[in-house]
C-alpha positions in Angstrom: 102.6 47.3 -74.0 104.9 44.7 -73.0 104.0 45.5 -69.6 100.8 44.7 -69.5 101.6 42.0 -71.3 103.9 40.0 -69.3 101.7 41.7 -66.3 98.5 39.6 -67.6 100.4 36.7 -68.7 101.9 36.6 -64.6 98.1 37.1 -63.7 97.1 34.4 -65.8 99.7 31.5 -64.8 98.7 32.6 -61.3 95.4 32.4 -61.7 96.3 29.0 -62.9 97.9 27.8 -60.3 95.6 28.9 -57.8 92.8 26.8 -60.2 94.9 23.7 -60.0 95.4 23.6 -56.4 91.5 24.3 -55.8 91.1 21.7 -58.2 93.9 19.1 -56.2 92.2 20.1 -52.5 88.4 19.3 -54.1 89.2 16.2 -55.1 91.1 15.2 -51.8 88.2 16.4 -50.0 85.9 14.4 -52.5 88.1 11.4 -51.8 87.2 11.4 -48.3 83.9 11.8 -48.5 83.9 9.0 -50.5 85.8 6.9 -47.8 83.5 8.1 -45.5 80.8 6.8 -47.8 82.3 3.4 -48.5 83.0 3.0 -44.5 79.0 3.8 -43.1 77.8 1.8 -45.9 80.2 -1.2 -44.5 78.7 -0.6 -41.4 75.2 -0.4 -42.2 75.5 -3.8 -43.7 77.2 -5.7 -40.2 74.5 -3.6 -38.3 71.4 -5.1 -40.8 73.3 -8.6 -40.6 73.1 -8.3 -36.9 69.3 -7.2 -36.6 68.6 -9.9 -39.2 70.2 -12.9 -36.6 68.7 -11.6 -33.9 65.3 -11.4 -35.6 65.9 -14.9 -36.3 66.9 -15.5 -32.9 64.1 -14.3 -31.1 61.4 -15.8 -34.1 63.5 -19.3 -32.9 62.7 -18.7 -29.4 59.1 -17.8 -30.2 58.8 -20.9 -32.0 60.5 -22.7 -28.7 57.6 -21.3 -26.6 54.9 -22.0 -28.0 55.8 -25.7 -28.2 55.9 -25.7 -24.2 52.5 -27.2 -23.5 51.4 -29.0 -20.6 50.1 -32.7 -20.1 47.5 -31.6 -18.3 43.9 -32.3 -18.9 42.7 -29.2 -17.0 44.4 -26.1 -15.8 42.8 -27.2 -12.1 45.1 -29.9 -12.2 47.9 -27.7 -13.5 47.3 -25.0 -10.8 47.5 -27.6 -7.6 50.5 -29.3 -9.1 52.1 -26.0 -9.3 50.9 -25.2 -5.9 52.8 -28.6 -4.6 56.1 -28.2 -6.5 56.2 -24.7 -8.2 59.9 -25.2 -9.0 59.3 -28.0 -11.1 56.4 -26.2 -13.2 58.4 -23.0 -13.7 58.5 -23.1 -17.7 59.7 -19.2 -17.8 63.2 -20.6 -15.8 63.7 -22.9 -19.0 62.9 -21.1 -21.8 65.4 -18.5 -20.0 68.2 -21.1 -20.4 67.5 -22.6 -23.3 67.6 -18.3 -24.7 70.7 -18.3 -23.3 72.2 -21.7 -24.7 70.7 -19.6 -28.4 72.6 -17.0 -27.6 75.7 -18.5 -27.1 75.8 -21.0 -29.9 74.9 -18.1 -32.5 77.6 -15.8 -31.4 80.1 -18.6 -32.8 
């Protein structure tokens, strides 16, 4: 009888043991998963502050664009100008600077 006794009572404080390291590798896994958790989250919120500049970026350079009108009273006028001097009246060669003078000041 004391046999089985001390036989159940080795089964049990193994059993034990085996619960307590299940128990100790769970939450180390857990841990991680958290980590992992905290870490994508951290990124998500640089990668949402990045799309947010950049929407404000381009909606700055929409803004820019459609303020580039020309003094002319009629496109005729416009067209033959251009036709003289196209370098002078090439508006999309400006706005591509002045995206590129954004671009560098909000990257400070």
């Amino acid at each position: 009888m004391k046999d089985k006794l001390s036989a159940h009572q080795e089964t049990i404080s193994i059993l034990s043991q085996q619960k307590e390291a299940q128990i100790k590798l769970y939450k180390t896994q857990e841990d991680k998963e958290l980590d992992k958790v905290i870490e994508l989250e951290q990124k998500v919120k640089v990668l949402d502050n990045i799309v947010y500049k950049t929407s404000q970026s381009d909606q700055t350079i929409n803004m820019l664009n459609n303020k580039c009108r020309t003094s002319f009273a009629k496109p005729e006028f416009l067209k033959k100008a251009q036709r003289e001097n196209p370098r002078l009246y090439d508006i999309g060669c400006y706005n591509d600077n002045l995206a590129l003078i954004l671009a560098l000041d909000s990257d400070e």
